[in-house]
N, C-alpha and C positions, 0 to 999 in steps of 0.2 A: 814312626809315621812319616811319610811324604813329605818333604816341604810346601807341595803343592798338590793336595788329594784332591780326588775328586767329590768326597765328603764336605758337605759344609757345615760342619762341626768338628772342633778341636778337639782332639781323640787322644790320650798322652799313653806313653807307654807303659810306664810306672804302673805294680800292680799293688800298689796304697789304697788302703778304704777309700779317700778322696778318689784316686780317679778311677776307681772301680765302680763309682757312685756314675760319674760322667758317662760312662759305656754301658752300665745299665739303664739310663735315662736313655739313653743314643737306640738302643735297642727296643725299650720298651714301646717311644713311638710309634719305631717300625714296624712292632706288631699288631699295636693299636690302629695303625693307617690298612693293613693287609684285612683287616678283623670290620674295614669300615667298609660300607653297601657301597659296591662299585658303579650303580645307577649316580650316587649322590658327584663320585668323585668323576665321573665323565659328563654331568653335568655343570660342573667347574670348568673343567675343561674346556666346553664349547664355550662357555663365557671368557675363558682368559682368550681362547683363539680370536674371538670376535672383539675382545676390546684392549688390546696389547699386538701392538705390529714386531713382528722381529724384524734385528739387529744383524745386519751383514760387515764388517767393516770393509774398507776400499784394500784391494792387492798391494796396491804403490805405498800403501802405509806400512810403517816397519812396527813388527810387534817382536815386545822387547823379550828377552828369555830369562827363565828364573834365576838363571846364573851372574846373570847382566844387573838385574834388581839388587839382588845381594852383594853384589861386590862395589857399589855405589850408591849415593843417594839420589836420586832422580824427581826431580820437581817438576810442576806443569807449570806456567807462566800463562796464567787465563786472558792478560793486558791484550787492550785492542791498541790499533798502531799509535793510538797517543798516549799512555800510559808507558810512564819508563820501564824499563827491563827489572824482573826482581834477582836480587843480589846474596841469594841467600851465604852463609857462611858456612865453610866445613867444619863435618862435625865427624869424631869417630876415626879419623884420618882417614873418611873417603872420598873418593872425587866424588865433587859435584857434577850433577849433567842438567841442565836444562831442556823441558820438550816445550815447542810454542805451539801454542794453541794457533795463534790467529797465524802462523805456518805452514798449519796445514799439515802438523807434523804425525797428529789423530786424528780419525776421521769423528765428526761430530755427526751424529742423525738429526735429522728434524723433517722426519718425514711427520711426524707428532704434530705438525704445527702448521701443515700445509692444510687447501681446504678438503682436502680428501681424506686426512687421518686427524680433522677436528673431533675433539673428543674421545681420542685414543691415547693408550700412553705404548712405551715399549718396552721389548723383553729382549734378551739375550741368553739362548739357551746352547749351549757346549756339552756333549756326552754326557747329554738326557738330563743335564743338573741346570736349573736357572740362575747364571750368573748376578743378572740383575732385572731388574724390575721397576720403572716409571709409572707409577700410576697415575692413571687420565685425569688430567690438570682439573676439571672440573668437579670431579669424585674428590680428592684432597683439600681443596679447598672449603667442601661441603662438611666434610667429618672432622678437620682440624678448627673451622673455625674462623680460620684468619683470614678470610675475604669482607669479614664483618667489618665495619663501618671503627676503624683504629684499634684492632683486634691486633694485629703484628706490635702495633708501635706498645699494645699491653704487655703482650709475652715478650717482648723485649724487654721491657723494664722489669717483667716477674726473673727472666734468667741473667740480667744486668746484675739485681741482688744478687744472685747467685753466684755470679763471679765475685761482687767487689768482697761476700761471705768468705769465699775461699784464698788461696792463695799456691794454686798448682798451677805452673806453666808447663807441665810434664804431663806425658801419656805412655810410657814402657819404653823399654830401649830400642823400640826397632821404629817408632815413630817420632819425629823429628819435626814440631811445630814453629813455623815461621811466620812473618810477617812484614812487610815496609813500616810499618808503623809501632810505638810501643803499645805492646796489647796483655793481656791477661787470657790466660785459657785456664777453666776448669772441669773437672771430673764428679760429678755426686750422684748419690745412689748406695741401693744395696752392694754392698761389697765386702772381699774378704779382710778379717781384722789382719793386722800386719804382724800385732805382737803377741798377739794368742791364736786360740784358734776358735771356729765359726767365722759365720758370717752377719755381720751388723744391718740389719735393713734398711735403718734410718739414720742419712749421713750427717755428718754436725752440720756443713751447709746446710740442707733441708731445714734443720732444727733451728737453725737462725734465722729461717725466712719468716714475714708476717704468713697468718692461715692464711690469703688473697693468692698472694705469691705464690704458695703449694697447693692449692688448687688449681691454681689454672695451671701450673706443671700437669700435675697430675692428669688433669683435661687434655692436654696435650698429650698427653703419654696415650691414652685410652684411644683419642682419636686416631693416632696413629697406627696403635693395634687392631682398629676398626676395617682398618686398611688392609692390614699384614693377612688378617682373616679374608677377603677381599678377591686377593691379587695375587697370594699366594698359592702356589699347587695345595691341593686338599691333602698332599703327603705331609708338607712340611709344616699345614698349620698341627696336624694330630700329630707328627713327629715332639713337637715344639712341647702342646699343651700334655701332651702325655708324659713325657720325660720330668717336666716339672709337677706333675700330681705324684709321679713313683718318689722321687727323692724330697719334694716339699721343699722345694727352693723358693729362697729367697726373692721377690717380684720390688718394685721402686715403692715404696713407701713414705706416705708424710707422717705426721705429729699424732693426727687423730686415729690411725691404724688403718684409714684406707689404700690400697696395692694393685700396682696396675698387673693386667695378666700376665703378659707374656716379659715384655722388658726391664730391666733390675737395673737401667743407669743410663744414666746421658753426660754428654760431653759439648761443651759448648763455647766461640771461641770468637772472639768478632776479628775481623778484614784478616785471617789467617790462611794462609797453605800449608800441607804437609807434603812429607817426601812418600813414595811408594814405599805403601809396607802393607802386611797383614795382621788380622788378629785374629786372637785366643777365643775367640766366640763362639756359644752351641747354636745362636741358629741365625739366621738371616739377620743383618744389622740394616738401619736406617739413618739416613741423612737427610735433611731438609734444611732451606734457607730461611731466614728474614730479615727484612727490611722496611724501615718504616717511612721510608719516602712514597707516597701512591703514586709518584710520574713512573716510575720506574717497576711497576708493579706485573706488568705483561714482558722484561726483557731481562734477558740470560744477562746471569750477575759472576756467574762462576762455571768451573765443568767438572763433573765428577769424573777423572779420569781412571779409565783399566789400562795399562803399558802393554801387557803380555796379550790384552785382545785386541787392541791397537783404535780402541775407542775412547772420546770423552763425553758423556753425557751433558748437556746445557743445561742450566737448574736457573727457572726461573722462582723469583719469590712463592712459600706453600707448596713447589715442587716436594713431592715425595719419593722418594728413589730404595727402594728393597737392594741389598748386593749383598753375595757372599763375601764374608770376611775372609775367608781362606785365598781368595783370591786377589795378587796383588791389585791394591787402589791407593787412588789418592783424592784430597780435593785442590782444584789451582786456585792461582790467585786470582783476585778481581779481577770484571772485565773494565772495570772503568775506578778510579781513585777518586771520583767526586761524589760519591756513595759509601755510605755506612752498609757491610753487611756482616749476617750471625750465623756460623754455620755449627751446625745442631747436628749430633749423632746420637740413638737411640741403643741401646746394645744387652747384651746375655753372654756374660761371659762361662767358661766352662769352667771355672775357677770356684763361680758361686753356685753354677750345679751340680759340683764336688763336696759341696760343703764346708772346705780349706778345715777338715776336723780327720785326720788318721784313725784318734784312736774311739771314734764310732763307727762303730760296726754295721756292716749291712744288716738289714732287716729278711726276711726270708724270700721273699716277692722280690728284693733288690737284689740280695742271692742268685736268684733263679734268673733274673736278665743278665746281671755279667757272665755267668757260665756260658747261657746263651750268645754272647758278645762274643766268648772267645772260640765256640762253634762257628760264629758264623764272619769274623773276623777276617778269615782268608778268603771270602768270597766276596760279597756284594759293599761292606763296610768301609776298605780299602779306598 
């Protein structure tokens, strides 16, 4: 597989029950979405046209090459010109690069926020696949919740527990979490067991949280999926939900056995940036901010940067932002250091759509989409 496909699902090559399990989920979508009333799906359509503006970046901006990503670690520095420079440290023995935001070194849109694309969020769509996805500020803030009346400053303190629970400053080798200040980042959710095999749905963090705390997670998850359903192509929501009814993957779970649909894990990390990298993900992953100051509740806290499209997205507080994980990203640092913020990813990994179990066997429906996978493999999948 590609380092950088046009797939926005991690596809491995290995022909292991596990990820034979991942290419029949990958497939089975795609048949589920072909098999769906095309009236239904070109009426999505008109609606993402009309409420999602696309993404041009500027010429003069340099977009960075996959070669360039990999061979370096590459930060964004979100600081406006009073904020000191971030000094991250090398890791890996590669050079560091810094890109500055306030630069001008990516192009930032905010055509979003003008009075002509009030109530709009946007898209960025590359050889027919949607990069990324902003959903309209107003729509986000209605299904997550966090416009309510000290709703942020709650789910902060519900995923606060959840870090001081854990004890992960790590996220895989190709991601490299920093910070100016000493910080804690963790990972919980369904996920693969490390020392056996399956997959655990309910992480010991969650299991140490009070019920308060995993509900309103929970809440939060679902809102978010409210979204994904939303704002999403009508392809990728039946790609998503169908691959996980074939194989019965594992979704984010609390204590009492309730599961959110589509998402199996969040990651969450306060006043932190990461370097550009990609992930292992089957389907569109999500990032969202919070913060519990209300003065600060209308202005760009951070930017979701793409290198190789030569954009950074603005992410104000309950921003909701869709992107493919195949595609390099990152998020930068503050725009301003006199601000607390929490930066939240939602994700599906292909690891737990695999099962992380070799020696079970496809079932015969699972059967019949890998074969299928491997027919249709050289053409459209790629």
């Amino acid at each position: 597989m590609r380092p950088y496909t046009r797939s926005h699902s991690r596809l491995f090559k290995s022909s292991s029950a596990s990820s034979s399990r991942v290419k029949a989920a990958h497939v089975a979508g795609v048949v589920v979405n072909k098999r769906y009333k095309k009236s239904r799906g070109k009426k999505k359509d008109k609606k993402l046209n009309t409420s999602l503006l696309p993404v041009t970046a500027r010429n003069d901006v340099k977009r960075w090459s996959a070669e360039e990503l990999l061979s370096c670690n590459v930060y964004a520095d979100g600081g406006n010109k009073n904020n000191k420079p971030i000094q991250p440290k090398k890791d890996d023995n590669k050079n560091v690069i810094i890109i500055s935001i306030n630069n001008k070194e990516l192009f930032v849109p905010k055509q979003h926020v003008k009075k002509k694309g009030n109530g709009k969020g946007l898209c960025y769509v590359q050889d027919n696949v949607f990069q990324f996805v902003l959903c309209p500020r107003h729509r986000s803030l209605e299904e997550t919740k966090v416009a309510g009346a000290g709703m942020q400053a709650k789910l902060i303190d519900a995923y606060c527990d959840a870090i001081d629970k854990g004890s992960n400053n790590k996220r895989g080798s190709k991601c490299s979490i920093k910070s100016n200040t000493a910080f804690k980042y963790v990972c919980a959710g369904a996920a693969p067991n490390r020392a056996s095999r399956g997959v655990t749905p309910v992480h010991h963090v969650i299991r140490n949280l009070d019920q308060k705390s995993q509900k309103m997670i929970l809440d939060h998850f679902k809102g978010i999926e409210r979204l994904f359903k939303e704002f999403l192509p009508t392809s990728t929501v039946q790609q998503v939900l169908g691959g996980i009814d074939l194989v019965d993957a594992k979704t984010f779970t609390i204590t009492n056995g309730k599961s959110s649909e589509i998402y199996a894990s969040f990651a969450v990390g306060k006043n932190v940036f990461l370097n550009s990298h990609t992930d292992d993900d089957f389907t569109y992953s999500c990032t969202t901010l919070l913060c519990s100051d209300e003065s600060k509740k209308n202005v760009f806290l951070a930017y979701f940067c793409f290198p190789r499209l030569g954009i950074a997205v603005p992410l104000r507080p309950g921003d909701t932002l869709f992107f493919n994980a195949r595609e390099p990203h990152m998020i930068s640092s503050r725009t301003t250091d006199d601000v607390d913020i929490y930066c939240l990813s939602f994700y599906l990994k292909s690891k737990v759509i695999g099962g992380n179990d070799n020696k079970k066997e496809l079932n015969e429906k699972q059967e019949y989409y890998a074969t299928l996978f491997d027919e249709m493999s050289g053409n459209e999948l790629n």
